[in-house]
Chimera marker file (.cmm) of the C-alpha trace (Angstrom):
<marker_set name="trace">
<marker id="1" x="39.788" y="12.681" z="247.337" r="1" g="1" b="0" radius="0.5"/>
<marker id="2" x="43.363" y="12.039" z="247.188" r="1" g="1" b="0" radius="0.5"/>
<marker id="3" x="44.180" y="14.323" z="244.276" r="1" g="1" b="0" radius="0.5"/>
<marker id="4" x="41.576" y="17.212" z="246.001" r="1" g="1" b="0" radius="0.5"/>
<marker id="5" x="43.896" y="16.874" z="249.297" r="1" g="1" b="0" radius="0.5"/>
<marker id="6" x="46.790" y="17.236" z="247.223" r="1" g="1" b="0" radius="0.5"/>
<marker id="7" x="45.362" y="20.327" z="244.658" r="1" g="1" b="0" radius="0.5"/>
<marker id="8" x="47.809" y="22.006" z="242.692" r="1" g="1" b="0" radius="0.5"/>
<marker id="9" x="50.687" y="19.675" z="243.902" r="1" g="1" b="0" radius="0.5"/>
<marker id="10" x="49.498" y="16.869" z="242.029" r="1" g="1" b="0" radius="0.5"/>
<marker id="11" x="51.106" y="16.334" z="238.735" r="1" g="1" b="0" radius="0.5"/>
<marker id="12" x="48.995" y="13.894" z="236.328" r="1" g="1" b="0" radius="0.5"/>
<marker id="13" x="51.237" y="10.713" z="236.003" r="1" g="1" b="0" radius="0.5"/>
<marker id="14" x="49.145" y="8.270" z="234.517" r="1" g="1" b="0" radius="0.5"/>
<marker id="15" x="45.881" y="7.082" z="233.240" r="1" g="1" b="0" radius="0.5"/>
<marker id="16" x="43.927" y="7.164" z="236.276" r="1" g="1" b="0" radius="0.5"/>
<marker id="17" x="44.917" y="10.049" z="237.075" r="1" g="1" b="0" radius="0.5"/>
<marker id="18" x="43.833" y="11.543" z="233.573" r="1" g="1" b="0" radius="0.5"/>
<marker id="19" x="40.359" y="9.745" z="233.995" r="1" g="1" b="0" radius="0.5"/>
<marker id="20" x="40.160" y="11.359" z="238.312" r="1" g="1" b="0" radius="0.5"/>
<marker id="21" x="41.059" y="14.463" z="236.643" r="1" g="1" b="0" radius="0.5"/>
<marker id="22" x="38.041" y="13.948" z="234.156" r="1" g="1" b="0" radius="0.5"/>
<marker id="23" x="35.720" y="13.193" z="236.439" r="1" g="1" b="0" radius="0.5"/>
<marker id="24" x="36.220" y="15.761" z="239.360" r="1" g="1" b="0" radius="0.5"/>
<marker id="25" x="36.214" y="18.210" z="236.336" r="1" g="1" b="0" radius="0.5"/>
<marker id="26" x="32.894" y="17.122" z="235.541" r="1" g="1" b="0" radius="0.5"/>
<marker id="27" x="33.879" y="16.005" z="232.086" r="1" g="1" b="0" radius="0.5"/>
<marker id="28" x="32.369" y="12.466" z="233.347" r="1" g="1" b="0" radius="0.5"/>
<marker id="29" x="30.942" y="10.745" z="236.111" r="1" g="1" b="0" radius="0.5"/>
<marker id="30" x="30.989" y="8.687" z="238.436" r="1" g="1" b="0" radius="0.5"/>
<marker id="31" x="29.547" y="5.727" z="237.287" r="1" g="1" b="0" radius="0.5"/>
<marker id="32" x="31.930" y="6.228" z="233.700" r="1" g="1" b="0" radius="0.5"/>
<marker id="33" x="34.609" y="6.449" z="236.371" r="1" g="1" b="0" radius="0.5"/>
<marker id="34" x="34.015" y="3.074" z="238.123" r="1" g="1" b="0" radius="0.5"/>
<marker id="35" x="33.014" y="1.288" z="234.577" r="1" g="1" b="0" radius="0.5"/>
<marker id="36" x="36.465" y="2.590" z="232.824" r="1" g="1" b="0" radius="0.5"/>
<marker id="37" x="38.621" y="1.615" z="236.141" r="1" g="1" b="0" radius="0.5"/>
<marker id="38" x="36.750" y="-1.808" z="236.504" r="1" g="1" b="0" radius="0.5"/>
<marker id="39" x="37.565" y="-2.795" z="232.936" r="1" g="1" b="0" radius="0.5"/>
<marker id="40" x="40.855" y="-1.087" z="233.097" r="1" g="1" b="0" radius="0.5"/>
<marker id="41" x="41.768" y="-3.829" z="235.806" r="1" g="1" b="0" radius="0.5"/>
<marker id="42" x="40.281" y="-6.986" z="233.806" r="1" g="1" b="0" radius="0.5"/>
<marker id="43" x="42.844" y="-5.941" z="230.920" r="1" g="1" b="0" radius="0.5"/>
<link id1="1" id2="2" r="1" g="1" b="0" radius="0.2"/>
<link id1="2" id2="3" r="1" g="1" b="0" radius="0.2"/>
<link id1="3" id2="4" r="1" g="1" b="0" radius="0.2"/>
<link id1="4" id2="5" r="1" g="1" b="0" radius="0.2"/>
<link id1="5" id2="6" r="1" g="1" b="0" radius="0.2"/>
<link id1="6" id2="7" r="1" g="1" b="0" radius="0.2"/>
<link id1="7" id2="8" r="1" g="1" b="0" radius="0.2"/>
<link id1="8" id2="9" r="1" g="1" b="0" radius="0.2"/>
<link id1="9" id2="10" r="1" g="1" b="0" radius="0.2"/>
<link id1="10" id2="11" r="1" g="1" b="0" radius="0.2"/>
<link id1="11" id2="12" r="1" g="1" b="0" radius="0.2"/>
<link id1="12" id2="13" r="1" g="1" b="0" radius="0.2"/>
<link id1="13" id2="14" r="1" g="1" b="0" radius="0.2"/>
<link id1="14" id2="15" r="1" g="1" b="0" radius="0.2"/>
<link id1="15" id2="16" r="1" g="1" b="0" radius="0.2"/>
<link id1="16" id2="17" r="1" g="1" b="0" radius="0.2"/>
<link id1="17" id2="18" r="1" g="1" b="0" radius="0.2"/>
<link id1="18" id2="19" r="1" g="1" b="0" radius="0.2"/>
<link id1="19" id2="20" r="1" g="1" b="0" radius="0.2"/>
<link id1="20" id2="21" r="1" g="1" b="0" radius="0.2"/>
<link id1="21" id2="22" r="1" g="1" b="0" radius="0.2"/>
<link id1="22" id2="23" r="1" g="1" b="0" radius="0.2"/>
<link id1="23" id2="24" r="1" g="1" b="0" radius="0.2"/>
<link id1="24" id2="25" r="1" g="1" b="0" radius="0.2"/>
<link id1="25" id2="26" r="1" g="1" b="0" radius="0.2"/>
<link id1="26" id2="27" r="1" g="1" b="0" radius="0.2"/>
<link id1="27" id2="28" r="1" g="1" b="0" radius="0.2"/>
<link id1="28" id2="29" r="1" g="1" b="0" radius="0.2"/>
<link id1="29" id2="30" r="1" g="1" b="0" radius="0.2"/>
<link id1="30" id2="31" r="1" g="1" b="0" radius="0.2"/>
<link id1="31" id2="32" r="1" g="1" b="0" radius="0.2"/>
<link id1="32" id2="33" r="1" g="1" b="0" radius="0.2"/>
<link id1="33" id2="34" r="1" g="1" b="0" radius="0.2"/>
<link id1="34" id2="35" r="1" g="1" b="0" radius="0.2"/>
<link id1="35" id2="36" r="1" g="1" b="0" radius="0.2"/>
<link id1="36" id2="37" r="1" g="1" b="0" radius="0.2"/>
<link id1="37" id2="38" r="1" g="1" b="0" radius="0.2"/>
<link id1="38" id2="39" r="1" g="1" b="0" radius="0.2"/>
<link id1="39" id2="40" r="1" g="1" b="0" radius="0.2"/>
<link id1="40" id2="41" r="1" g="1" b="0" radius="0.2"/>
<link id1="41" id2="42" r="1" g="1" b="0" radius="0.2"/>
<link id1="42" id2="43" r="1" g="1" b="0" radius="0.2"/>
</marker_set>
């Protein structure tokens, strides 16, 4: 939501932005999105 509020502003500055970016491209979804950010914070 943050990054659509934001739209061409936003420059890509890490991974979660790359995996946002994924997802509200429809390259994944939402559930890959939670699974990858929930194991993302146990490393």
């Amino acid at each position: 939501k943050v990054m659509a509020a934001n739209g061409d502003k936003h420059i890509v500055k890490c991974a979660m932005d790359q995996i946002i970016e994924a997802e509200m491209k429809g390259e994944i979804s939402e559930a890959n999105t939670i699974y990858i950010v929930e194991n993302i914070n146990v490393a």
